[in-house]
DRENZA-107962 format. One record per atom (N, C-alpha, C): x, y, z. Coordinates in steps of 0.001 Angstrom, whole numbers, plus 500000, padded with zeros to 6 digits. Last residue first. Example, Ala and Ser with C-alpha at 12.3 -4.5 7.8 and 13.67 -1.06 7.14 Angstrom:
512850497750507080/513670498940507140/512900500030507870/513190494310507800/512300495500507800/513200496700507800/
END
This chain:
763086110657412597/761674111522412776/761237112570411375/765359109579412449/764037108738411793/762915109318412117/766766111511414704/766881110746414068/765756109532413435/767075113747416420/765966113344415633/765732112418414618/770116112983417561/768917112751418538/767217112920417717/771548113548415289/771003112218415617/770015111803416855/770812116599414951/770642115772413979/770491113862414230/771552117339417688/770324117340417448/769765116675416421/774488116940417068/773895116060418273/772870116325418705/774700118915415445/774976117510415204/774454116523415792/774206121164416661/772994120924415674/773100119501415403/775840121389418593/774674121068419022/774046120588417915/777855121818416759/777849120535417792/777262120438418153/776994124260415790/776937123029414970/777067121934415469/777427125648418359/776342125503417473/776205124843416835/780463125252418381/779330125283419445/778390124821418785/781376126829416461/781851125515416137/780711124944417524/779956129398416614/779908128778415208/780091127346415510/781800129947418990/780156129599419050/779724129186417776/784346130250417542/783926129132418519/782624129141418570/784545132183416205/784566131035415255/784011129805416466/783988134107417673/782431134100416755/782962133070416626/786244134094418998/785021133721419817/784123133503418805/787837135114416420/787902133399417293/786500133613418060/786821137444416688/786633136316415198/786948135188416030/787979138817418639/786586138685418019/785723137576417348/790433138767418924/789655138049419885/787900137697419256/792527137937415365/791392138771416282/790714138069417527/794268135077414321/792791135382414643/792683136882415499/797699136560413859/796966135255414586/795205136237414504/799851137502412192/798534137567412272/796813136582412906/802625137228412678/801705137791413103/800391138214413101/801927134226412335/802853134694412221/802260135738413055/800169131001411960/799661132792411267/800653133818411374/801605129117412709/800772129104411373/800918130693411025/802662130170415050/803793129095413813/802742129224412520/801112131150416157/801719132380415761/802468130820414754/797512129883415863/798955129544415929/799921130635416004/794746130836415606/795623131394416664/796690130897417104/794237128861412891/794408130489413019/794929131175414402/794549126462414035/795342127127413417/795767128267413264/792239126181416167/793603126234416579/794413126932415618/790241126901413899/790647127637414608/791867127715415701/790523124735412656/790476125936411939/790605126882412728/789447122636414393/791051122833413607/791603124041413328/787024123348414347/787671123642415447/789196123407415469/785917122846411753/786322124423412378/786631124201413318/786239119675411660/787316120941410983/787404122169411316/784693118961413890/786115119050414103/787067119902412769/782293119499412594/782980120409413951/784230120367414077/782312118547410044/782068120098410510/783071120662411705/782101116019410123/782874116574409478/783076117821410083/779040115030410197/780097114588411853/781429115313411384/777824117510409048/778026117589410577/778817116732411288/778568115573406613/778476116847406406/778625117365407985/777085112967406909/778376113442407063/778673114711406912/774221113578407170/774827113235408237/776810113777407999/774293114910404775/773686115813405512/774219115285407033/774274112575403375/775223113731403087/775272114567404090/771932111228404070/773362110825404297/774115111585404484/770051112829402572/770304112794403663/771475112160404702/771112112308400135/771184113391400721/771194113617402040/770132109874399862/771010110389399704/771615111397400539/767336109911400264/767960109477401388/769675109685401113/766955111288397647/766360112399398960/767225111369400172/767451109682395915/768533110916395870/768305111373397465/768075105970396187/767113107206396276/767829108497396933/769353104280393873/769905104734395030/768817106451395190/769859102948391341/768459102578392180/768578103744392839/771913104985389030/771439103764389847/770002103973390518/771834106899387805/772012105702387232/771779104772387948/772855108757389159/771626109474388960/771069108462388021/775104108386389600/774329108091390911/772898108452390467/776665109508387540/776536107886387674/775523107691388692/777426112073388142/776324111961387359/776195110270387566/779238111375390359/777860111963390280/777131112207389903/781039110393388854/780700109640389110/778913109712390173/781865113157387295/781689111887386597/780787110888387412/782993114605389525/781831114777388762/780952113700388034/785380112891390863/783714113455391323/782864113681390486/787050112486388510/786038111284388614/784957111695389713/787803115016387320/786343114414387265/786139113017387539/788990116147390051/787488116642389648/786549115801388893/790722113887390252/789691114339390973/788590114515390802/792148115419387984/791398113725387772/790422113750389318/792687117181388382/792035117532387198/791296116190387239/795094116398390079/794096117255390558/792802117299389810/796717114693388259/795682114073389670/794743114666389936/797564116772386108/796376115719386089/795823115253387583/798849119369386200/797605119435387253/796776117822387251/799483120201384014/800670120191384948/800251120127386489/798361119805382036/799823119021382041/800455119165383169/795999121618382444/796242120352382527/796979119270382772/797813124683383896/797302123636383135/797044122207383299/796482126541387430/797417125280386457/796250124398384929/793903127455388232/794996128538387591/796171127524386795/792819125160389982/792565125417388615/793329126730387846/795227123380392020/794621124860391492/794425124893389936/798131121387392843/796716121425392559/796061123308392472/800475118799392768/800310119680392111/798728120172391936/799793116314395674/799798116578394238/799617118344394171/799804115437398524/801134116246397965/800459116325396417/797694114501400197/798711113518399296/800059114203398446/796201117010400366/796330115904401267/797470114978401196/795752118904398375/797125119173398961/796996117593400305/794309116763397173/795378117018396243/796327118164397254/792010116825398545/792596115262398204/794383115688397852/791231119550398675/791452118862399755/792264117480399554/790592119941395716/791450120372396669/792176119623397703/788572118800395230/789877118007394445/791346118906395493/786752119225396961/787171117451397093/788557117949396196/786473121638395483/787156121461397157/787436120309397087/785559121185393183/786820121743393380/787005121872394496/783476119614393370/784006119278392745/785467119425392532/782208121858394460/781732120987395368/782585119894394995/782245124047392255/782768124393393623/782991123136394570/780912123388390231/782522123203390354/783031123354391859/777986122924391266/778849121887390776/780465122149390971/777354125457391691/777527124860393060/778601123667392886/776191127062389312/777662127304390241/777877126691390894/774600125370388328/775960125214387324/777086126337388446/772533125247389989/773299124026390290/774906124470389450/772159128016389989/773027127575391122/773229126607391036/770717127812387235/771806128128387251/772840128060388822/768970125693388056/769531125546386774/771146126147387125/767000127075389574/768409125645390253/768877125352389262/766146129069387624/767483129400389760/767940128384389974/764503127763386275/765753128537386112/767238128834386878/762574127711388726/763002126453387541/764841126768387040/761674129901389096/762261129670389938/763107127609389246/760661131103386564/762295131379386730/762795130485388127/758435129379386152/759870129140385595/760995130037385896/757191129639388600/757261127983388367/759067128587387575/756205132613388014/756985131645389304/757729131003388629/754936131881385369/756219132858385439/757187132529386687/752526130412386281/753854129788385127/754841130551384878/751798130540389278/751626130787388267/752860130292387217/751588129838392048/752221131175392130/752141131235390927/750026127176392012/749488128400393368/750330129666392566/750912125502389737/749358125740389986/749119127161390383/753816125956390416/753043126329389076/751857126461389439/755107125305392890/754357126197392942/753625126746390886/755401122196392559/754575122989392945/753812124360393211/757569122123390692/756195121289390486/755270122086391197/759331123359392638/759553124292391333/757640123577390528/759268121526394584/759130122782395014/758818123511393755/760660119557392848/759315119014393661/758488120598394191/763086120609392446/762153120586391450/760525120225391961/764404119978394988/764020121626394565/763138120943393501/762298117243396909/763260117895395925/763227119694395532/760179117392398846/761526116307398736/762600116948398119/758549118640400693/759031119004399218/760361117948399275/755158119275401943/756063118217401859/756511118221400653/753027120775402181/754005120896403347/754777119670402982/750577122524400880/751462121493400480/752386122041401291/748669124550402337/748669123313402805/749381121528401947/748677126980401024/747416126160400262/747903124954400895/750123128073402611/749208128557402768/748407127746402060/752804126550402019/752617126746402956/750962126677403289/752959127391398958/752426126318399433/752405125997400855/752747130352399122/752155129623397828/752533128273398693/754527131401401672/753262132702400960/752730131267400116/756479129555402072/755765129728402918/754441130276402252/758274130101399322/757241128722399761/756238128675400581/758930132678400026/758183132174399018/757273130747399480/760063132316402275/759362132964402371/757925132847401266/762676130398401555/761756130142402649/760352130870402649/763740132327399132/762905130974399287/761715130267400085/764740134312400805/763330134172399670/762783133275399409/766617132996402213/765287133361403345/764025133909402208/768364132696400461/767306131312401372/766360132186401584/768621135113399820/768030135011398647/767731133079399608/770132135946402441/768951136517401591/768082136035400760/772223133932402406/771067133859403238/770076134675403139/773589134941400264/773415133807400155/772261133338401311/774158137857400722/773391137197399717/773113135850399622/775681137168403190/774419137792403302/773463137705402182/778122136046402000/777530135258403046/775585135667403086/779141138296400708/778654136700399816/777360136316400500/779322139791402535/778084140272400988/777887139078400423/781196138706403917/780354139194404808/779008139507403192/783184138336402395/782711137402403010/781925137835403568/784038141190401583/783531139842400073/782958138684400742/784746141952403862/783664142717402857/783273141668401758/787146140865404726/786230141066405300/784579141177404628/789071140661402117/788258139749402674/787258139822403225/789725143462401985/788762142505401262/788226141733401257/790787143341404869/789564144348404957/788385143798403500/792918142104404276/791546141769405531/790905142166405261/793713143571402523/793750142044402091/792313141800402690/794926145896403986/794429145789402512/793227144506401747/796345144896406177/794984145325406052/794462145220404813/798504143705404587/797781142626405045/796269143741405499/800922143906402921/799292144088401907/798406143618402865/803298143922404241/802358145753404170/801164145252403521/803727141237404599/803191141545405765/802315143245405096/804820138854402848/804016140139402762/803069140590403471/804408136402404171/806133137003403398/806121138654402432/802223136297405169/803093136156405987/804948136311405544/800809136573403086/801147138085403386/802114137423404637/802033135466399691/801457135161401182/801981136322402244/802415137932396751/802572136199398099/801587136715398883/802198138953393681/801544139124394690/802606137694395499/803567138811391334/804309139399392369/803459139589393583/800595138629389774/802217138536389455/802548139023390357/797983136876390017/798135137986390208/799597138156390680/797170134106390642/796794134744389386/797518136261389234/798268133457393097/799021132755391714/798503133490390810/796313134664394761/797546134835394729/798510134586393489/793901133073394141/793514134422393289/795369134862393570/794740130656394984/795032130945393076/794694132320393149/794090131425397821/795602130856397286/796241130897395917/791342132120397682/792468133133398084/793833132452397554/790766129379396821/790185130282396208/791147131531396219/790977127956399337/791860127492398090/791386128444397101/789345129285401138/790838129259401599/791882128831400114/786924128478400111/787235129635400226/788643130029400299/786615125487400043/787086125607399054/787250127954398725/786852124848402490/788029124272401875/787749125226400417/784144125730403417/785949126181403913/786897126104403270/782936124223402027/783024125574401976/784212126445402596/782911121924402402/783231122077401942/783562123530401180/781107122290405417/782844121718405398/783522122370403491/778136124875405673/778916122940405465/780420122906405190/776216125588406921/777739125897407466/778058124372406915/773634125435405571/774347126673405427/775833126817405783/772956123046406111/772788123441404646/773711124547404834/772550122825408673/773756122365407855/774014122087406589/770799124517409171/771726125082409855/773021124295408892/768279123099407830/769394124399407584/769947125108407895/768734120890409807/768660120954407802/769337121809407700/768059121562412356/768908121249411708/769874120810410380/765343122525411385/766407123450412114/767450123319411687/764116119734410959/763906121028409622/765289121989410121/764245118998413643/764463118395412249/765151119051411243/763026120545414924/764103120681415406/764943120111414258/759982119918414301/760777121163413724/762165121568413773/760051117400414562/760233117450413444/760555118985412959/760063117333417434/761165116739416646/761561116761415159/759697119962419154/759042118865418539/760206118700417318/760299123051419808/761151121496420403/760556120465420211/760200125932418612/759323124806418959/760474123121419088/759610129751417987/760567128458418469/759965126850419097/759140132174416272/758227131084416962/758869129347417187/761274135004417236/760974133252416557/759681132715417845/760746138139416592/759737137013417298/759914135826417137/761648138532413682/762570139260414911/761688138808416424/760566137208412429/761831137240412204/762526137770413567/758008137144412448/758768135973412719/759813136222412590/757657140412411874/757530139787413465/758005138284413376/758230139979409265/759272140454409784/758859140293411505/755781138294408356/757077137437407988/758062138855408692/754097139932408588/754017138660409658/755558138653409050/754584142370406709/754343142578408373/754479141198409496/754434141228404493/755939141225404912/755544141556406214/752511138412403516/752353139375403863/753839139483404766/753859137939399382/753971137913400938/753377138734401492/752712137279396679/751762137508397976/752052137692398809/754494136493394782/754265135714395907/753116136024396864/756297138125393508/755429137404392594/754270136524393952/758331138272394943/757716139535394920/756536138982394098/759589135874394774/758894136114396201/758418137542395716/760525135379392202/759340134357393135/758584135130393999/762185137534392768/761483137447391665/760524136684391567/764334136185394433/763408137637394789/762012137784393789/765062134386392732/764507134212393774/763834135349394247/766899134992390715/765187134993390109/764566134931391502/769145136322391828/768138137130392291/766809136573391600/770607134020391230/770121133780392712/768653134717393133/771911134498388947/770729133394388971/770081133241390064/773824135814389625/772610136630389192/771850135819388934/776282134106389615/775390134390390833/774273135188390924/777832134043387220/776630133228388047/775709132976389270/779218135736387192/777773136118387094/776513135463387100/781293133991388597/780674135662389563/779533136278389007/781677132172386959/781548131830388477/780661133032389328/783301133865385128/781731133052384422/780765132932386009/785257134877386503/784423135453386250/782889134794385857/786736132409386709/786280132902388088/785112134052387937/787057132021384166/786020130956384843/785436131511386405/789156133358384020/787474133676382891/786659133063383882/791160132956385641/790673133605385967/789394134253384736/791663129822384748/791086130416386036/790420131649386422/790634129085381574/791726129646382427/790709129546383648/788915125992380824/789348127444380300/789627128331381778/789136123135381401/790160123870379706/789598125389380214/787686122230383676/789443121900383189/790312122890381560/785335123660383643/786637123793384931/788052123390384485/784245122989381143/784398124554382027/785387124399382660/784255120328381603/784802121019380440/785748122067380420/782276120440383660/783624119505383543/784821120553383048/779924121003383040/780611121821384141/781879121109384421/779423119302381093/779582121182380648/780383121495381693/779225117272382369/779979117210381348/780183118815380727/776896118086383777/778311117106384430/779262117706383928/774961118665382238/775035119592382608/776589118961383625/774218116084381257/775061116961379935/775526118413380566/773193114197382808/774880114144382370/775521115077381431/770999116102383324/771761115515384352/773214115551383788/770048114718380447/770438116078381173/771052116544382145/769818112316380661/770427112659380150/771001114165380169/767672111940382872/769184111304383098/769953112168382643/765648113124381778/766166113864382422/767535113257382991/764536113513378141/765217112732379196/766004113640380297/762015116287377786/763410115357377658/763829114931378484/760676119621377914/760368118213377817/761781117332377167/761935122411379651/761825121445378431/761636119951378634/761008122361382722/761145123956381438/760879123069380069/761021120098383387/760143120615383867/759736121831382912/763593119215382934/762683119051382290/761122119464382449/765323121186384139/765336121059383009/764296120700382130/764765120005386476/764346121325386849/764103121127385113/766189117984386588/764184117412386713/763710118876386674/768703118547386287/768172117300385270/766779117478385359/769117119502388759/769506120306387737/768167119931386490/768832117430390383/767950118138390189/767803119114389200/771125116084389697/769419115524389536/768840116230389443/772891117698390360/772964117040388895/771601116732388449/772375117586393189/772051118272392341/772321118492391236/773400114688393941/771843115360393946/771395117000393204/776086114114392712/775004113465392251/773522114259392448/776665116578394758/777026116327393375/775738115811392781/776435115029397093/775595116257396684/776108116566395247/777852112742397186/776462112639397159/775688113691396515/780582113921396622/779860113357395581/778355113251395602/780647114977399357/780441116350397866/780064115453396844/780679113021401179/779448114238401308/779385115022399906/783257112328400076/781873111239399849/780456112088399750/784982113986400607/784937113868399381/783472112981399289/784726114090403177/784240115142402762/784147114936401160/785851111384403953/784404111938404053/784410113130404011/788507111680402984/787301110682402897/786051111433402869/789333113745405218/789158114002403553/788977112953402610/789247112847407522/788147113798407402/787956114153405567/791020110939407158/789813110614407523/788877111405407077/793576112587406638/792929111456405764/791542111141406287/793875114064408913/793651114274407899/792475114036407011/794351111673410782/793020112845411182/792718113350409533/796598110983410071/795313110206409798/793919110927410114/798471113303410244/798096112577408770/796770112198409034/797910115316412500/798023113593412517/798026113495410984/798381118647411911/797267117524412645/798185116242412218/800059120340410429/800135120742411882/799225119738412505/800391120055407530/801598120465408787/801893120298410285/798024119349406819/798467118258407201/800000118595407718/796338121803407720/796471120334408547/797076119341407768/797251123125405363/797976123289406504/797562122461407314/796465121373403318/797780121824403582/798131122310404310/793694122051403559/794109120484403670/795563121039403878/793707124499403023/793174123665404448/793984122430404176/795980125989401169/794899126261401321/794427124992403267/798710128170401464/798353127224401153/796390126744401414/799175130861402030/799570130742400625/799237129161400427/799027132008404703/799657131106404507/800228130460402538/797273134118404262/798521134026404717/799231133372404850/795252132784402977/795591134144402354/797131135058402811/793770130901404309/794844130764402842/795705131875402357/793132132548406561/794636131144406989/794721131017405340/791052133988405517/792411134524406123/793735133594406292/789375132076405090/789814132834403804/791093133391404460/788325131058407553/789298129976406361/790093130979405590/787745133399408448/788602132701409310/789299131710408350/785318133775406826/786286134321406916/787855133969407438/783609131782407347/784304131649406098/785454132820405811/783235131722410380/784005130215409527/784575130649408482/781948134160410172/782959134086410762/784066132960410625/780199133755408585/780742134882407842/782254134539408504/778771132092410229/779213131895408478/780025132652408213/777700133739412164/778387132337412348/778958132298410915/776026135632410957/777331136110411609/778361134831411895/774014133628409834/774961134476408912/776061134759409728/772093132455411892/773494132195410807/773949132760409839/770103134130412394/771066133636413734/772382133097412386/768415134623409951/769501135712410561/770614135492411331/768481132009409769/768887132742408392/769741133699408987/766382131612411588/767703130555411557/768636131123410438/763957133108411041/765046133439412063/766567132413412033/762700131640409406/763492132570408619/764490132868409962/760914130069410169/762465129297410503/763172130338409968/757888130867410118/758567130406411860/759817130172411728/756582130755408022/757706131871408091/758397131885409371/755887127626407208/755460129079407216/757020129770407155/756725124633407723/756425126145408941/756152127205408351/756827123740405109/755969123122406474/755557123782407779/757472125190403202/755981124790403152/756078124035404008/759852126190404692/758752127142404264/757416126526404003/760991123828404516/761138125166405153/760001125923405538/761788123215402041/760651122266402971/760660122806404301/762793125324400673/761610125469400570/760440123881401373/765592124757401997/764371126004402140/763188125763401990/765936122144400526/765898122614402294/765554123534402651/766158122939398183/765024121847398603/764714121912400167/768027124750398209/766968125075397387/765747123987398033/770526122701398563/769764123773399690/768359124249399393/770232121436396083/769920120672397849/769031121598398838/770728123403394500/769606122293394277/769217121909395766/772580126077396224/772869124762395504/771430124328395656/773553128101398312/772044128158397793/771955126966396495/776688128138397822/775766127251399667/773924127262398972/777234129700395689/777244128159395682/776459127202397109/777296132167397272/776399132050396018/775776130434395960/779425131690398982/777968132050399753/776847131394398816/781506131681397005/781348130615398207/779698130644398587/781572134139395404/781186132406394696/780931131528395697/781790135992397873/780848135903397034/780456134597396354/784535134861398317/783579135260399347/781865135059398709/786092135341395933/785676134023396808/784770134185397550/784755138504395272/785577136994394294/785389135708395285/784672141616395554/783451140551395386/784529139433394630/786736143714394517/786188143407396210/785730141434396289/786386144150391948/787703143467392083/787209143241393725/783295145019391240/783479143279391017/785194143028391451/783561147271392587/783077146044393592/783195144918392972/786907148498392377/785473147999392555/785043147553393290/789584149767394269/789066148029393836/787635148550393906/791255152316393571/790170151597394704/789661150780393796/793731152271392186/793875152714393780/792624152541394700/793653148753390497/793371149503390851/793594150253392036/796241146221390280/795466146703390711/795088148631391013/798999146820388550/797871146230388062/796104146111388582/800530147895390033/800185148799388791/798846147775388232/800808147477393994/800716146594392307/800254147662391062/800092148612395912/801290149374395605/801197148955394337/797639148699398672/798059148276397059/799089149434396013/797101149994401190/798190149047400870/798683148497399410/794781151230400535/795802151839401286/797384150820400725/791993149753400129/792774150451398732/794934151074399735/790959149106402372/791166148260401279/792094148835400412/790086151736403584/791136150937404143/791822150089403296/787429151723402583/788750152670401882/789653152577402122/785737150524403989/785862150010402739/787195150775401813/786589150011407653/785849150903406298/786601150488404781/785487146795408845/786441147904408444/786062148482407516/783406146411411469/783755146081410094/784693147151409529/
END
């Protein structure tokens, strides 16, 4: 990993600092990781935890270095290229490959949209008594608002302290009873099992954690933090800022990534210590999880962990909202990045909200959220592999990357990353209706 003082060497700008904090370090990397702990995921931990105990925290550790390495690998191809994913496959893949995969990634982000709108909505009412549709649509319509009228770079900030909603989770789990002596021998001991329903659960949150839209929307993240920041480019037309760059990158994707599988593996842990142990092993929903532990972990639990999908749903929403609009909008050529005004961004801006919009609509129909989701969860993996394995031809293009083609390092991590999920895919339908 590169030393953190490397970062500062190359910045010549009057506007940046001679050493970048940690809130100028911490920006995509961080909102990316933050946003993967979303309502959904929240529900996929903790059915985690109250069905195995502390037997899956090892899937936390085995995926992080995989994550770090996808989300780095994206963040580097925007960061030199100056365009984000969809824009450079559509330079260098089939149009229709394209188009296909940006169908169904936009379908996977509405589902999850819609599901954690819901859950947002049942967490809400759980704290306050009231319609929970309606809540649902008022938390849509905030996170609408937010994204289209106020600048990019407030919002990137609102985005970055929204991620202090993650630590109520620690705050469960110190509230929790863990014993930490078992839960660190499962960690570094998996109790590994090939029954279908644990292989099940495996594959949950393996593709809770490495999902598609996270790429897209790390790589388009580096591209406006460029536009936000005067006389900055693409280091492939600014080659002296490029350690400088890596090395931020490096460090903002690697602390996102790790907070974001920290504060699962609280989850997991939590659930495990309070319903695991009193033998509730079945959580459909985060709020179903947030229902349950009131009795076992008490009414302080119950509500901050109530709180936590409150506020990761209000980070997860734009993010899930702003890759679909991404991806659609360099797909088709439109003007796109929330750093643009309105006037000068509608398709893009229309994106966002007919995703949003129409994810609160799902929370209107018959349409059961948990098989939802699970849908999502299918497309989400048949999506996966072939985009990081795009992702990685690209990055060891010299026509894409110039001189900065992938490291041997980072490609091999990006390949067993893209490995792994092809297994998990083709574990996801081999457990299929189990």
């Amino acid at each position: 990993m590169t030393d953190p003082s490397e970062a500062s060497t190359a910045h010549e700008d009057i506007k940046q600092p001679e050493r970048p904090g940690l809130l100028q370090v911490l920006g995509p990397g961080l909102i990316t990781g933050a946003s993967d702990d979303d309502p959904s995921g929240i529900a996929a931990y903790s059915q985690a935890g109250a069905q195995f105990g502390y037997d899956l925290g090892w899937t936390l550790l085995f995926s992080w270095p995989l994550m770090c390495a996808i989300q780095e690998i994206s963040a580097r191809i925007g960061r030199v290229t100056g365009r984000g994913l969809a824009g450079n496959l559509k330079r260098y893949f089939p149009r229709w490959i394209l188009y296909v995969l940006v169908f169904l990634l936009v379908v996977a982000n509405v589902i999850n949209l819609g599901a954690d709108l819901g859950a947002m909505g049942a967490a809400l009412k759980l704290l306050v008594p009231g319609d929970q549709l309606l809540y649902a649509a008022g938390f849509g319509v905030v996170s609408l608002l937010l994204e289209v009228f106020v600048r990019y770079s407030r919002y990137a900030s609102v985005l970055k302290w929204l991620t202090l909603s993650l630590f109520a989770y620690f705050g469960v789990a110190a509230l929790s009873h863990v014993p930490w002596g078992t839960v660190g021998l499962h960690l570094v001991v998996p109790q590994i099992s090939f029954k279908a329903d644990y292989l099940t659960v495996v594959v949950a949150v393996l593709g809770t954690t490495i999902s598609p839209y996270l790429f897209f929307w790390q790589a388009s993240e580096e591209v406006e933090d460029l536009r936000e920041h005067i006389g900055e480019k693409p280091l492939e037309r600014d080659p002296n800022r490029a350690k400088a760059e890596f090395g931020r990158i490096r460090w903002d994707t690697y602390i996102g990534m790790g907070l974001s599988n920290i504060v699962a593996l609280a989850i997991m842990i939590s659930a495990g210590a309070t319903l695991n142990v009193h033998g509730v092993t079945n959580i459909q929903t985060s709020a179903d999880a947030a229902k349950a532990l009131q009795p076992i972990a008490g009414p302080f639990a119950f509500f901050i962990f109530g709180l936590g999908i409150i506020g990761t749903g209000m980070l997860a929403i734009p993010v899930l909202a702003g890759s679909a609009a991404y991806a659609v909008g360099e797909a088709f050529g439109f003007h796109v990045g929330l750093a643009r005004k309105l006037n000068r961004a509608k398709a893009f801006y229309g994106v966002i909200a007919v995703a949003t919009l129409v994810g609160v609509g799902l929370n209107y129909t018959p349409i059961d959220p948990v098989k939802a989701l699970f849908w999502s969860a299918v497309v989400n993996g048949v999506v996966a592999v072939p985009v990081m394995a795009m992702l990685l031809l690209l990055g060891g293009r010299k026509t894409v990357m110039g001189q900065f083609t992938l490291p041997a390092h980072l490609k091999a991590m990006g390949w067993i990353a893209t490995a792994v999920m092809a297994v998990a895919a083709f574990g996801m339908f081999a457990t299929w209706g189990h």
